[in-house]
N, C-alpha and C positions, 0 to 999 in steps of 0.2 A: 580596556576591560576594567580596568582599575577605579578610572574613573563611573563607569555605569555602575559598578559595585558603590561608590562614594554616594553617587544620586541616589540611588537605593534605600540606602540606610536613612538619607535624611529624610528620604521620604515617609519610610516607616515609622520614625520618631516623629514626625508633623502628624501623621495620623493617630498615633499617639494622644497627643493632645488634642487633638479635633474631638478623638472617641471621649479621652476626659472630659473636655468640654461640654456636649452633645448631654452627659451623664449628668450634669452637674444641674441641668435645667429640669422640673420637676417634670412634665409632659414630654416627652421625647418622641419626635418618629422613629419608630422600631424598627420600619422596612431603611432607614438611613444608616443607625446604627449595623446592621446588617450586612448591605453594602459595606462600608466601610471594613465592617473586620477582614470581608471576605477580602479586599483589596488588601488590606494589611499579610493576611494567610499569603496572597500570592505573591508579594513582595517577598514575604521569609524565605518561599521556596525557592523565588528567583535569586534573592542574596545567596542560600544554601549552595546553588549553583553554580554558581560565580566564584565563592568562594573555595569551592573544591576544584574547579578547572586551573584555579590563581596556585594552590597549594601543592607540592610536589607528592603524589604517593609516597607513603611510609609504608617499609614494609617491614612488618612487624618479627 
């Protein structure tokens, strides 16, 4: 699990720069940029995931 949490994250950062990238060109496909955040969103909530099943409850 550790490791799909690792893939994760670097996935999220390579999209990162893909979406800087993408931004940096004056004409851009909007329906790409698009996709891409949304892939980005569903990485977050899958690290979010991952990282709370990895994390032991605190109880406050």
């Amino acid at each position: 699990m550790k490791r799909r949490l690792s893939d994760l994250k670097t996935e999220h950062r390579d999209l990162d720069d893909v979406i800087a990238r993408l931004l940096e060109k004056a004409p851009f496909d909007q329906l790409q940029l698009q996709r891409l955040k949304k892939r980005k969103l569903m990485l977050k909530d899958e690290i979010s995931r991952l990282e709370s099943r990895l994390l032991p409850d605190i109880i406050a």
